[in-house]
FILUM-248009 format. One record per residue (C-alpha): residue in one letter; residue number from 1; x, y, z. Coordinates in nm, 3 decimals, m for minus. Layout:
BEGIN
  aa    i       xx       yy       zz
   A  NUM        X        Y        Z
...
% end
This chain:
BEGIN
  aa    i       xx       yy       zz
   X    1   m0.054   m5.822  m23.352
   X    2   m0.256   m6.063  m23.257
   X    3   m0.227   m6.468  m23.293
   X    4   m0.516   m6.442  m23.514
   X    5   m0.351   m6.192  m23.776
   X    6   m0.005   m6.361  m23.727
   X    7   m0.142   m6.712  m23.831
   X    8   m0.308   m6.555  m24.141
   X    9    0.036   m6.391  m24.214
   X   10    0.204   m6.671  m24.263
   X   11   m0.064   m6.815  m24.482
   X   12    0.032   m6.600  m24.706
   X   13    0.402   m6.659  m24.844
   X   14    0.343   m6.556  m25.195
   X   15    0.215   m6.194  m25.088
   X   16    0.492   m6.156  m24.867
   X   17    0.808   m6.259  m25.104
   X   18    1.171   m6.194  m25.001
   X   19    1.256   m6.025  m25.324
   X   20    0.949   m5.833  m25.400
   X   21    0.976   m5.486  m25.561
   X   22    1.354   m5.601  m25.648
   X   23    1.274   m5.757  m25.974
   X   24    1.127   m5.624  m26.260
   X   25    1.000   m5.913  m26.422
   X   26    0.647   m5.919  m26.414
   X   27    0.455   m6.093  m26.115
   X   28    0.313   m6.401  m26.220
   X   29   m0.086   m6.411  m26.171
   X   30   m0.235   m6.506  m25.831
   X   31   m0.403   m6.839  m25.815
   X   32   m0.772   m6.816  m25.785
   X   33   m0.810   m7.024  m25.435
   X   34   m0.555   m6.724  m25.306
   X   35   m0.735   m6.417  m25.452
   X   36   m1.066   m6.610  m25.242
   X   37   m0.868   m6.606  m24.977
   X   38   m0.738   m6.255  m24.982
   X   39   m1.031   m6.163  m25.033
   X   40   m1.211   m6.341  m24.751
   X   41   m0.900   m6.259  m24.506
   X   42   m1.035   m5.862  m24.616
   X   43   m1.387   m5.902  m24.529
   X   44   m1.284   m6.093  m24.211
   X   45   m1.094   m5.791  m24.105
   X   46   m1.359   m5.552  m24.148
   X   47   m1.617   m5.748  m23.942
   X   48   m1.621   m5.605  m23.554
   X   49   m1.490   m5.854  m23.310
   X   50   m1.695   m5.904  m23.059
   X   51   m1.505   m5.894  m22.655
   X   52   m1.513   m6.205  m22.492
   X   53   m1.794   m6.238  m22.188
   X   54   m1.661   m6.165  m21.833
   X   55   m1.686   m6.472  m21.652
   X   56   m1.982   m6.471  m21.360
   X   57   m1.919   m6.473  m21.017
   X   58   m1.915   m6.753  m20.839
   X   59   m2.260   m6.776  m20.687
   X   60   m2.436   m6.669  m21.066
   X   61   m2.225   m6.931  m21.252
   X   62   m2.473   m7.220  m21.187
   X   63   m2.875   m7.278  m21.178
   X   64   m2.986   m7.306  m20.853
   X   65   m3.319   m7.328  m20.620
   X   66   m3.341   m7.294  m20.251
   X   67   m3.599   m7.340  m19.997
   X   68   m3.629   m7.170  m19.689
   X   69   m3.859   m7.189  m19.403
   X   70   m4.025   m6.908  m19.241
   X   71   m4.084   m6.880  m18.876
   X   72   m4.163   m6.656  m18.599
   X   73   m4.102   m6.655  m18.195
   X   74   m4.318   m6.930  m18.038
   X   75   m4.582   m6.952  m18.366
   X   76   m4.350   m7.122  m18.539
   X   77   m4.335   m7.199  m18.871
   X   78   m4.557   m6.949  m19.035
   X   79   m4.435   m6.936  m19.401
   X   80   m4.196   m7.069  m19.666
   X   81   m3.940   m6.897  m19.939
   X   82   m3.821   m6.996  m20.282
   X   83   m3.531   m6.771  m20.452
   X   84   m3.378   m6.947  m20.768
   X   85   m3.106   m6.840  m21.031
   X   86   m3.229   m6.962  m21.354
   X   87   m3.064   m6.846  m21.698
   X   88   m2.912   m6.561  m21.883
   X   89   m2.957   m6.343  m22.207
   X   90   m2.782   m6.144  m22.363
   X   91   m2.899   m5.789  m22.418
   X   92   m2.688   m5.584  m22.690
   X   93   m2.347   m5.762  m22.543
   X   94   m2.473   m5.707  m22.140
   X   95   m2.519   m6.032  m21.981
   X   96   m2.830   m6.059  m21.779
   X   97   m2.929   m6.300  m21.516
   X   98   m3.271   m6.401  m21.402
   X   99   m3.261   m6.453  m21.023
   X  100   m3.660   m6.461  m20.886
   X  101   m3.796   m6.487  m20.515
   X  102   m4.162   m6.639  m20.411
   X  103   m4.292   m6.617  m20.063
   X  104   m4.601   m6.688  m19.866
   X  105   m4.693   m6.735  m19.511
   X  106   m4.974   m6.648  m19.273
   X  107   m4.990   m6.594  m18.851
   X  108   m5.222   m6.858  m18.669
   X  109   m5.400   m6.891  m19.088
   X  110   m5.489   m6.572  m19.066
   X  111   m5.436   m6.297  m19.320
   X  112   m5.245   m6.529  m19.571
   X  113   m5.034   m6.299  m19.847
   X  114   m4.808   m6.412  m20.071
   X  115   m4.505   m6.145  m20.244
   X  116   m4.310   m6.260  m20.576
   X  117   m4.018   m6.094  m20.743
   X  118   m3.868   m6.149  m21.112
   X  119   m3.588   m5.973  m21.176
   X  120   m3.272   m5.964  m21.449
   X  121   m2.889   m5.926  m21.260
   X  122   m2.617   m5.799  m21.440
   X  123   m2.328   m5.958  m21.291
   X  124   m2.070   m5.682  m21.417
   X  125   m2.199   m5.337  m21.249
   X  126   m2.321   m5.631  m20.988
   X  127   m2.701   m5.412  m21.025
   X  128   m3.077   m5.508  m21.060
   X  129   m3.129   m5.429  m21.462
   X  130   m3.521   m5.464  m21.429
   X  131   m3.761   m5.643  m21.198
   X  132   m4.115   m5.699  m21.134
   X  133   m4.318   m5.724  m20.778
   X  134   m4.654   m5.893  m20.751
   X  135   m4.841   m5.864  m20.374
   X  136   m5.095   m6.025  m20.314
   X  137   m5.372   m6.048  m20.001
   X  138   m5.542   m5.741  m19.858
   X  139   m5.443   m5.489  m20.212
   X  140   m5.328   m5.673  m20.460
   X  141   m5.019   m5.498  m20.663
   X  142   m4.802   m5.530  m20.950
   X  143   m4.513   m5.314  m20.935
   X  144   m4.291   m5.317  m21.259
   X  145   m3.893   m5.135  m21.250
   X  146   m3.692   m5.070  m21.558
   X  147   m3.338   m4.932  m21.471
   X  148   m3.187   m4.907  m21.864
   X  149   m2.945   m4.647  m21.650
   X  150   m2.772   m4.656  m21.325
   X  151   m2.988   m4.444  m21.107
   X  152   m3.283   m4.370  m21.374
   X  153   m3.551   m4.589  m21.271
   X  154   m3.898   m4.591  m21.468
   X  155   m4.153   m4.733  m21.263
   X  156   m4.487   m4.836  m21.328
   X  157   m4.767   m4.931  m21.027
   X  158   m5.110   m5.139  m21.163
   X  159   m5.392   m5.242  m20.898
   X  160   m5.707   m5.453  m21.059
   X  161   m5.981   m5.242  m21.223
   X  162   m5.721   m4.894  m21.234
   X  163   m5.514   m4.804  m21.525
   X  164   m5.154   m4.812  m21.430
   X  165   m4.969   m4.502  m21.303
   X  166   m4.613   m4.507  m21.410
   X  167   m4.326   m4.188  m21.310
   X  168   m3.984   m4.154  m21.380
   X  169   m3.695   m4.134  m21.011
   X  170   m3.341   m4.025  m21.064
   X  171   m3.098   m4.096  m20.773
   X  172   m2.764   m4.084  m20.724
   X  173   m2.592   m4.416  m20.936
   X  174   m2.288   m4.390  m20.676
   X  175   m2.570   m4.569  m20.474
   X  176   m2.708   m4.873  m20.641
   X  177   m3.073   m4.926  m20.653
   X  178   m3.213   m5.259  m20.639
   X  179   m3.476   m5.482  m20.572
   X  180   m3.444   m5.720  m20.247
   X  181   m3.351   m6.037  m20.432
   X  182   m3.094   m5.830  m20.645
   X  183   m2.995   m5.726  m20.290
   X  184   m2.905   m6.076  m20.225
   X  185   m2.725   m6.171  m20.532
   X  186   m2.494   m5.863  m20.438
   X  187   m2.457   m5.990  m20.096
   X  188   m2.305   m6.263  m20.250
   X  189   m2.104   m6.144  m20.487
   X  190   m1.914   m5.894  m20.330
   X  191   m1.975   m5.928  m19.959
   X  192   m1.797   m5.656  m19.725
   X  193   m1.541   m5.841  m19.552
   X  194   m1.487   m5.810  m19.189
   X  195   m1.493   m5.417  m19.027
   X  196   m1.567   m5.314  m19.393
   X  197   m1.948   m5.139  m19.536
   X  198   m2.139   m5.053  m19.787
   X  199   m2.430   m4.863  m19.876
   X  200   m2.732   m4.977  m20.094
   X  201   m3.121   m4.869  m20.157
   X  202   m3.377   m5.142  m20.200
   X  203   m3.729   m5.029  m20.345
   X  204   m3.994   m5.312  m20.186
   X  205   m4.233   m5.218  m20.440
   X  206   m4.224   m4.809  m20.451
   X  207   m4.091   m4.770  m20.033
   X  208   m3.744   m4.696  m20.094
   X  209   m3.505   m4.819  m19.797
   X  210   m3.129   m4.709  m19.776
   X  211   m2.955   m5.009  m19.633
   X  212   m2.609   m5.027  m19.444
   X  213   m2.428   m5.352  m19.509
   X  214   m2.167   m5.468  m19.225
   X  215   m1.930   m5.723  m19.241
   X  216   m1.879   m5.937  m18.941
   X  217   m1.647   m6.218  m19.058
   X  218   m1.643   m6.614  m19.033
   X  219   m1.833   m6.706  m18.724
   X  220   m2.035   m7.045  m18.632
   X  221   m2.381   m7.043  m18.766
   X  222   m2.648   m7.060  m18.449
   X  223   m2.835   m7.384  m18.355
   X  224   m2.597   m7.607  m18.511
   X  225   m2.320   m7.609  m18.221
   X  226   m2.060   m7.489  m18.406
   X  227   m2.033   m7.733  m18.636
   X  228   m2.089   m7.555  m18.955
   X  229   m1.928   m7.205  m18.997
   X  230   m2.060   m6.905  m19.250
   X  231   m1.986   m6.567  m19.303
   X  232   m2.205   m6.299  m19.124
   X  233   m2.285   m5.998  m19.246
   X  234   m2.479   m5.713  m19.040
   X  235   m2.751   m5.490  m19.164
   X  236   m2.968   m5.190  m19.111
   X  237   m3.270   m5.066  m19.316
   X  238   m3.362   m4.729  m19.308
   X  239   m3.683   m4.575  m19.414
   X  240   m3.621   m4.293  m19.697
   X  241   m3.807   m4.069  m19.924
   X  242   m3.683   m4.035  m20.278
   X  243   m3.498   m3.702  m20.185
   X  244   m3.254   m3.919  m19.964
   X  245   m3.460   m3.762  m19.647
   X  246   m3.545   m3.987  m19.348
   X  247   m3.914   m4.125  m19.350
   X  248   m4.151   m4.177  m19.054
   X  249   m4.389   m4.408  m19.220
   X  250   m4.210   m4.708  m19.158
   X  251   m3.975   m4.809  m18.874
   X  252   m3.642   m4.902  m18.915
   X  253   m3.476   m5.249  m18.959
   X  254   m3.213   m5.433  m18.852
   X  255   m3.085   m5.809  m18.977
   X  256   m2.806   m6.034  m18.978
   X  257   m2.731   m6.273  m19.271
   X  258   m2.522   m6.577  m19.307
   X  259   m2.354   m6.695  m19.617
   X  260   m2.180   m7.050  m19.681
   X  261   m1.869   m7.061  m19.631
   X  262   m1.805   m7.105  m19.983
   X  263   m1.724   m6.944  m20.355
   X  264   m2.123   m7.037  m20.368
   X  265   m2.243   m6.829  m20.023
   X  266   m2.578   m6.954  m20.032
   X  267   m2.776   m6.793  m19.765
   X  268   m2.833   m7.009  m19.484
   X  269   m2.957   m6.810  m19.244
   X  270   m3.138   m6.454  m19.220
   X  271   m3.280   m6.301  m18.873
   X  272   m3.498   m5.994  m18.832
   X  273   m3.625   m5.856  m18.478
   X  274   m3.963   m5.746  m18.513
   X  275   m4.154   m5.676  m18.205
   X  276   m4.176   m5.945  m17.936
   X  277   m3.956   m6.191  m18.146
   X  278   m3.740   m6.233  m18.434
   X  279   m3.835   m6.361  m18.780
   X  280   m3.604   m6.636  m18.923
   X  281   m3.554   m6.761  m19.190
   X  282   m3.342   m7.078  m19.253
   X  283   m3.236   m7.290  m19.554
   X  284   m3.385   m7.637  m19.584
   X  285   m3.281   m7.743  m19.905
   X  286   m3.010   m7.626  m20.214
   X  287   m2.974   m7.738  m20.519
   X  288   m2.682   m7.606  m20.767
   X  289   m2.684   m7.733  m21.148
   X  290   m2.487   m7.636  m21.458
   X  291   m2.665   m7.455  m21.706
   X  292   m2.738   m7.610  m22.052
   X  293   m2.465   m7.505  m22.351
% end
């Protein structure tokens, strides 16, 4: 019994006498402010009690918006990221997080594109619910995911001036599916720790990649002299086709990611070798805030 149905218990002394169905007198009449409460204690019984919320993990808990700079070998600064958490809904009792990513960057001014993602977290099954890609610069493309299941994804692809095409993948849901900012947020929920993996697949848009997640433990974050220490974690993107088969269209992809040192683990730093030099991408600023009541 709960301390809910115990308290209401002992609210009610007259319904629970010592020597009832010992007497044979008759039972005097109820008073009317305890037949409203019987009554109300009944309906209250009947009404579904809804479980509490599961609390978020640490780096969902609060608001936040980060900026990150974008640069490349010798060229230098050639672009700039945004990824914020923002608020949640609630969606039939699951929690959902908004998490969203902006980018844009060019090479010497040239060929200037810019990539966005909005997407909905669910910080339970720690999985991308539904998201929404935008490209733009050379073809412009709006890619929109709905994942009501794990591993039932209904996507739908729209370019300008063409009716959208839309198709229905089923993979395996012992291997999440996500979108690359939901990649983060898992990052940071559940890194591996040290010697430990795990297996994900990102769709960038409709190119599905099957990525291998390393952990590498507490080390000293590069360029600042060991002064401030994060938690590495290795990875490895793979080019796949949706039948889990190796793909030639793309080359594969390796990066390392650090993570404060932190219950936050903001990304602070992400590397990615791509041909003569590696792309980096560093934090400039964080900001972490409450979310309203």
């Amino acid at each position: 019994m709960s301390a809910i149905w115990f308290l209401l218990a002992l609210a009610h002394p007259s319904l629970m006498s010592a020597d009832w169905g010992l007497s044979h007198q008759p039972r005097p009449l109820v008073a009317p402010e305890t037949v409203r409460l019987a009554l109300h204690t009944t309906l209250f019984r009947r009404l579904p009690l809804r479980p509490p919320l599961s609390p978020l993990p640490a780096p969902l808990a609060l608001r936040e918006e980060a900026v990150y700079r974008v640069s490349y070998g010798l060229l230098g600064s050639i672009g700039q990221l945004h990824l914020s958490i923002a608020d949640e809904r609630d969606e039939g009792g699951r929690r959902l997080i908004k998490v969203a990513g902006r980018g844009e960057g060019s090479i010497l001014g040239l060929g200037r594109s810019e990539k966005s993602v909005d997407a909905e977290f669910d910080p339970v099954t720690l999985g991308a619910r539904r998201w929404t890609m935008i490209r733009t610069g050379g073809e412009d493309v709006t890619d929109v995911i709905d994942q009501a299941q794990a591993g039932v994804l209904r996507m739908a692809r729209q370019k300008p001036g063409t009716p959208p095409s839309t198709k229905q993948v089923v993979f395996s849901a012992a291997t999440p599916t996500m979108d690359p900012v939901g990649l983060l947020m898992r990052l940071r929920a559940a890194p591996p720790v040290a010697g430990q993996s795990a297996v994900l697949q990102v769709l960038d848009g409709q190119a599905l990649w099957r990525v291998n997640l390393t952990g590498v433990g507490r080390q000293a974050l590069p360029e600042t002299e060991g002064r401030v220490f994060a938690v590495r974690v290795d990875g490895r993107a793979d080019p796949i086709y949706y039948d889990g088969h190796d793909a030639d269209d793309r080359p594969r992809r390796t990066f390392a990611v650090w993570l404060s040192d932190d219950d936050a683990r903001v990304p602070l730093r992400l590397t990615m070798p791509i041909g003569i030099a590696d792309v980096v991408i560093q934090l400039v600023e964080a900001s972490r805030t409450p979310r309203a009541p």
